[in-house]
C-alpha positions in Angstrom: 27.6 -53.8 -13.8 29.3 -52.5 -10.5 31.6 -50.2 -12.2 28.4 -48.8 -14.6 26.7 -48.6 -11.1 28.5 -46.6 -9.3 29.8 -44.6 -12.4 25.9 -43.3 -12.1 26.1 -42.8 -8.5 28.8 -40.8 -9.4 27.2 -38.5 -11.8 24.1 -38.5 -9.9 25.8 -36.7 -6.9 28.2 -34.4 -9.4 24.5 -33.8 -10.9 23.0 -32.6 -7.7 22.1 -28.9 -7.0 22.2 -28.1 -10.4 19.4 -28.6 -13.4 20.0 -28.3 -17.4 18.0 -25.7 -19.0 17.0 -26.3 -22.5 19.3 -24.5 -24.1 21.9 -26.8 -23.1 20.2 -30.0 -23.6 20.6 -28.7 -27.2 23.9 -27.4 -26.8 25.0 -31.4 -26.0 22.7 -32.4 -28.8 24.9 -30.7 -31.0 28.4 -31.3 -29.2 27.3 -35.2 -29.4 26.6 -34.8 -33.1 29.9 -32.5 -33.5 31.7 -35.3 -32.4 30.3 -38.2 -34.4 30.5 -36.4 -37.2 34.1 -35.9 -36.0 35.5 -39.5 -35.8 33.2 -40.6 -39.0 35.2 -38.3 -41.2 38.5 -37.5 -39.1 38.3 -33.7 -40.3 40.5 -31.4 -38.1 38.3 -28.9 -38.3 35.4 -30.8 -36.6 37.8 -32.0 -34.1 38.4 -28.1 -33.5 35.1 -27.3 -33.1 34.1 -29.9 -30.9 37.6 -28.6 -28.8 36.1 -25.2 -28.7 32.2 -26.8 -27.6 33.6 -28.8 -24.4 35.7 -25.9 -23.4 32.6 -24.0 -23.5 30.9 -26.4 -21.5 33.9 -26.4 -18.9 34.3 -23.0 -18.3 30.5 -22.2 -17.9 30.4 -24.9 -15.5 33.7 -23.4 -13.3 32.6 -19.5 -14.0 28.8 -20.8 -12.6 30.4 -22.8 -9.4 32.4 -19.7 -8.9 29.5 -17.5 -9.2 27.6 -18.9 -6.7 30.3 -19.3 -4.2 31.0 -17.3 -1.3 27.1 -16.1 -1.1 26.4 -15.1 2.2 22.3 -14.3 3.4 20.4 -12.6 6.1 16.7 -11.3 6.4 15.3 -8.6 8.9 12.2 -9.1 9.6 9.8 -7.0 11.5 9.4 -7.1 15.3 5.5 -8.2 15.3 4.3 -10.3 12.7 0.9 -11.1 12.1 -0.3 -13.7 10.2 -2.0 -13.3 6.5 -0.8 -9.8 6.3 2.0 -8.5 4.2 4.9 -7.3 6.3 8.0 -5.0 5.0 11.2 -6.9 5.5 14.7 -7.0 4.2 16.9 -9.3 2.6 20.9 -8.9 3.5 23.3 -10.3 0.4 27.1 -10.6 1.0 29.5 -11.8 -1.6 32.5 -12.7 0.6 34.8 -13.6 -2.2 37.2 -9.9 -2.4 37.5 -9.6 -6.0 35.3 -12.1 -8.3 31.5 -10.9 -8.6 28.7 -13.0 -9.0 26.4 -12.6 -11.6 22.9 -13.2 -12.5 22.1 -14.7 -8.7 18.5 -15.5 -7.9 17.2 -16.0 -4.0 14.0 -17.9 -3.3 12.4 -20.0 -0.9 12.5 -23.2 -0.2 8.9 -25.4 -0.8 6.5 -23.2 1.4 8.6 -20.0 1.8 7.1 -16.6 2.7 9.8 -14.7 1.2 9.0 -13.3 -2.7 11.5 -14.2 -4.8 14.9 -11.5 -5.8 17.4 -11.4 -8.4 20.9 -9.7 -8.2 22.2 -8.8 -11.7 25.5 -8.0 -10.1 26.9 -8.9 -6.6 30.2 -6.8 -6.9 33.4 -8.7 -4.8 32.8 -7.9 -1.0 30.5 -5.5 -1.3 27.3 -5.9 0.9 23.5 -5.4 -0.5 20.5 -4.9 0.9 16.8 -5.6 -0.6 13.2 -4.9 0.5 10.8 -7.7 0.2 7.2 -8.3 1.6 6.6 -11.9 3.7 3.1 -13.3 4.4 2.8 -15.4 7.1 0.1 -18.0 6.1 -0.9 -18.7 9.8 -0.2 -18.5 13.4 2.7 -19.9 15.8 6.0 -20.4 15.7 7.6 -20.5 12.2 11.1 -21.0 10.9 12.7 -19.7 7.3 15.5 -21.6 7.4 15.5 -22.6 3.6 16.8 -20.7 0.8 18.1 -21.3 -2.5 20.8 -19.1 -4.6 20.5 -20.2 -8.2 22.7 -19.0 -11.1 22.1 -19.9 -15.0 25.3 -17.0 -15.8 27.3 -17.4 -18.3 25.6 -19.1 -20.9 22.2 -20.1 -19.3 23.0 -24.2 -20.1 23.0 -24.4 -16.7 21.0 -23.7 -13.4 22.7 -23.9 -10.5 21.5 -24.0 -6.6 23.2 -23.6 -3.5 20.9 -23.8 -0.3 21.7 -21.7 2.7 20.3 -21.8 6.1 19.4 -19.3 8.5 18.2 -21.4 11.2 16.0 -18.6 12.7 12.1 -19.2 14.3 9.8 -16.2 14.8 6.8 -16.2 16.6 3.8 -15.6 14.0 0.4 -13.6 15.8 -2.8 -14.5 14.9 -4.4 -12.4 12.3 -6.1 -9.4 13.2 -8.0 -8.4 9.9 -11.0 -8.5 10.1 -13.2 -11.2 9.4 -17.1 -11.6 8.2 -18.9 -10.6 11.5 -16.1 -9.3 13.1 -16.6 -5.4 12.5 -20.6 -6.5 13.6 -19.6 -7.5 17.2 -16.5 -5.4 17.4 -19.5 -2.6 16.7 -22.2 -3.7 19.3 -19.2 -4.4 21.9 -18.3 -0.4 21.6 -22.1 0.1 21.5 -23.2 -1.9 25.0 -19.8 -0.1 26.2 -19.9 3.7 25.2 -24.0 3.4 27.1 -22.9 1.8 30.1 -20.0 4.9 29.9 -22.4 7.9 29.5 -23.6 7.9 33.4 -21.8 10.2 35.7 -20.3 10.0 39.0 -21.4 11.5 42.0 -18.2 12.3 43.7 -17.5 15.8 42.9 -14.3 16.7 40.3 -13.7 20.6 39.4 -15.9 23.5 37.8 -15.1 24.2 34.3 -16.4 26.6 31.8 -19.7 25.9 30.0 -19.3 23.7 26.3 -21.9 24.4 23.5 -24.8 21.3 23.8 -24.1 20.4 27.0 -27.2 20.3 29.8 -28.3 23.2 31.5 -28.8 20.9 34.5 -25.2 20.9 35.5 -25.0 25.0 35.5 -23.4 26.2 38.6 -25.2 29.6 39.1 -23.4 30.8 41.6 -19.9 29.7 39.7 -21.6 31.4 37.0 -22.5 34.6 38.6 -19.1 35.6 40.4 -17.1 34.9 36.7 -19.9 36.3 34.7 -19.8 33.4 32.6 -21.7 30.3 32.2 -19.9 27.4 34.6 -20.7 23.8 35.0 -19.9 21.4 37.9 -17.8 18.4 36.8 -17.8 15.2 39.0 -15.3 12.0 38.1 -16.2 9.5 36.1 -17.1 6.3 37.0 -14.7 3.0 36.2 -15.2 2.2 32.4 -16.7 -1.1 32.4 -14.2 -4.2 31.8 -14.2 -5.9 28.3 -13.4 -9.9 29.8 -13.1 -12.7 27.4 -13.4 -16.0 27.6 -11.7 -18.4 25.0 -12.6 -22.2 25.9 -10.1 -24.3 24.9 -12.2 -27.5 24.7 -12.9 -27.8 21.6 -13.8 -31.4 20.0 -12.3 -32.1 16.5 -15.3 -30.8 14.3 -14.8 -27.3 16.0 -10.7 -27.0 15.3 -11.6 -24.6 12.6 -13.9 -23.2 14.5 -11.3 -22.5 17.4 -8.8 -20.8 14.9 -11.8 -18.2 14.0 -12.0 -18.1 17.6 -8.5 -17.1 18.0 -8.5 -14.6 15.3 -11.6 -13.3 16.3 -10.3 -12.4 20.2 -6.9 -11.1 18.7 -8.9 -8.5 16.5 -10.7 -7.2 19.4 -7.6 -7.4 21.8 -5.8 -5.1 19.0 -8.9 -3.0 18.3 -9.8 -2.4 21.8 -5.9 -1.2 22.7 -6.7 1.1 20.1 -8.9 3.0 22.2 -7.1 2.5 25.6 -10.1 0.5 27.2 -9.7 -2.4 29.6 -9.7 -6.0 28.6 -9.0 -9.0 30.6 -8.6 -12.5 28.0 -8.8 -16.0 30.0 -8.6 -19.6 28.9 -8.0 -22.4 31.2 -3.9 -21.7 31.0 -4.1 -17.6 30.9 -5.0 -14.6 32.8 -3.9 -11.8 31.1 -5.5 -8.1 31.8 -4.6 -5.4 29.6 -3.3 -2.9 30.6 -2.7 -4.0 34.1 -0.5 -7.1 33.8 0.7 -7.1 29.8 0.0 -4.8 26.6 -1.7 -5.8 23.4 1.7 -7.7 22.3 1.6 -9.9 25.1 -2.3 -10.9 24.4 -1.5 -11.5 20.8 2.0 -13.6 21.8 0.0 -16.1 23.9 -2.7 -16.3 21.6 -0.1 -17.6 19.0 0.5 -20.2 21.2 -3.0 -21.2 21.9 -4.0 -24.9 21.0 -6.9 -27.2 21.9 -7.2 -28.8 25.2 -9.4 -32.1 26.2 -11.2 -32.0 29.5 -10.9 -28.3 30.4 -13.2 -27.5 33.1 -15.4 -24.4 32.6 -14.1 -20.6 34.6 -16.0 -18.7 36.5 -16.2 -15.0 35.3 -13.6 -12.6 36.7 -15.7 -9.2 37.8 -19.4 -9.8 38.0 -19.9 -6.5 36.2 -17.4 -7.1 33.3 -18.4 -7.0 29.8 -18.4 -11.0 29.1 -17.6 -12.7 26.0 -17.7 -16.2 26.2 -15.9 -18.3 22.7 -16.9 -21.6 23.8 -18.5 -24.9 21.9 -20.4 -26.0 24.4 -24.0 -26.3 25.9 -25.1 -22.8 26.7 -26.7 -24.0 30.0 -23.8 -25.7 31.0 -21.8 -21.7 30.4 -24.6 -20.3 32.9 -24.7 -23.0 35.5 -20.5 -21.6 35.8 -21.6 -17.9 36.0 -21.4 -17.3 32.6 -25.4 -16.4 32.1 -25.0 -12.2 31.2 -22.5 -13.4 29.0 -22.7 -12.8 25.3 -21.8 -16.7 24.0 -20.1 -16.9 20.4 -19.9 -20.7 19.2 -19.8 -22.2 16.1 -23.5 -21.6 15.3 -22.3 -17.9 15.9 -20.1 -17.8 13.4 -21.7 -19.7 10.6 -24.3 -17.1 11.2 -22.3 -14.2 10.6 -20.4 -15.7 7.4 -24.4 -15.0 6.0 -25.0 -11.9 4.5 -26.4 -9.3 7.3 -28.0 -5.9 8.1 -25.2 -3.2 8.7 -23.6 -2.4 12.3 -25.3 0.1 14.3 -22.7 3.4 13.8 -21.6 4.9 17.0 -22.3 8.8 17.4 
């Protein structure tokens, strides 16, 4: 029993790493039934066809092995990597062995991989190849690829064989920034509440400058006007655009974790739509002050909102600027937001966003 024992540990290990396709299963079916037939009847020609049907079996097994040897992998990916978005990225594929090529070579993932999978009909001996492929991050925060599989059936297809290969390489994964339902809504009425509070002018005195068609006739400097015979207007500076300052609370009790990640996508998308126009936005939580563009860019907003988590017994902030634009993500009693300054602030908890998953009247369109 011990020798039968380990004779199937034995196998079991040689067996590893590699799967029998069909076609082989029947390929032994008949090299079994080769063989019987064989030693029933002692003909020599049975006895040379079974010959012929192991060597076939042995040399598919050592061309495969070979095959698959020497494989060497690498994949570029992008610098910034949101998540749920498909990226461009390139897959690097060496064959190390001089002269031998490999043949028939597939690359995929490991269980959960973001990589699609390849195939290489021919990896010619020490030559180098290079593939594009799209990745999709399925969510936020660190992430490592460090599992891929080269699999071979070549020559004969009786057998599929795997060798893994390890990158050992984590990537820091954003949150998404496409836009979600209600997102475009308050992303809308943000830009709205801004552009209005933008339209005054300043009173200290900037430059004269020629007339533009649709402009007031208020702001006509007639003497200007008279000395270049042509209409002139006084300019004065503009006043400080208003700050954009969010608030993401990280207190949030189990029921609101998915909540929270909303939360999180829903300040990335404004942090990368509000870079877009070159406006001012300040993002807090109990563990960050980041101001944009003052202290970081857009990349360094979405790299610590990747690394955002829940926090218990996270006391409530104070707002920042008393004149800011406030946006408050929170899950807590609205009163207990305005007793900590937060009472101009626009609040956005979970009620908030179950309400804008509902079907809604269009965003107001800014001229």
């Amino acid at each position: 029993m011990r020798t039968l024992r380990r004779l199937w540990l034995w196998l079991r290990q040689r067996a590893a790493g590699q799967r029998i396709r069909p076609r082989g299963w029947v390929f032994l079916a008949a090299t079994v039934a080769v063989g019987a037939a064989a030693l029933l009847t002692a003909h020599n020609l049975l006895f040379l066809i079974l010959a012929a049907m192991l060597a076939t079996l042995l040399v598919s097994n050592f061309v495969n092995r070979l095959s698959l040897a020497g494989l060497e992998l690498d994949l570029f990916l992008p610098e910034h990597l949101p998540a749920r978005q498909k990226l461009p990225a390139r897959v690097w594929v060496r064959n190390t062995k001089g002269f031998v090529p490999a043949f028939s070579v597939h690359l995929k993932g490991a269980a959960g991989s973001v990589v699609s999978p390849l195939c290489f009909p021919v990896l010619p001996g020490g030559a180098i190849l290079e593939e594009p492929v799209e990745v999709t991050f399925p969510k936020r925060g660190p992430h490592r690829e460090d599992a891929f599989l080269f699999s071979s059936g070549f020559p004969f297809g009786f057998i599929e064989r795997h060798a893994p290969v390890a990158l050992r390489r984590q990537v820091l994964i954003y949150p998404s920034i496409q836009p979600q339902p209600g997102f475009e809504d308050l992303l809308a009425s943000v830009r709205w509440d801004l552009e209005v509070h933008q339209r005054g002018r300043g009173h200290d005195f900037y430059r004269i400058r020629p007339y533009q068609a649709f402009e007031s006739a208020r702001h006509v400097d007639w003497k200007a006007t008279a000395h270049t015979g042509a209409l002139q207007v006084r300019e004065f500076a503009r006043e400080e655009e208003r700050l954009l300052e969010i608030f993401l609370d990280l207190e949030a009790p189990g029921p609101h974790r998915a909540w929270f990640e909303l939360a999180v996508e829903c300040c990335a998308f404004l942090a990368w739509r509000t870079a877009e126009r070159g406006r001012r936005l300040c993002l807090r939580t109990q563990q960050l002050d980041l101001s944009m563009p003052e202290t970081g860019d857009v990349y360094d907003v979405l790299k610590r909102l990747a690394l955002v988590a829940c926090k218990e017994s996270q006391p409530v902030l104070a707002p920042a600027e008393s004149e800011s634009y406030q946006l408050v993500f929170s899950a807590r009693d609205p009163e207990v937001l305005a007793q900590a300054g937060w009472s101009q602030a626009r609040i956005l908890g979970p009620e908030w966003f179950s309400a804008a998953r509902q079907p809604s009247a269009p965003a107001r369109v800014l001229p």
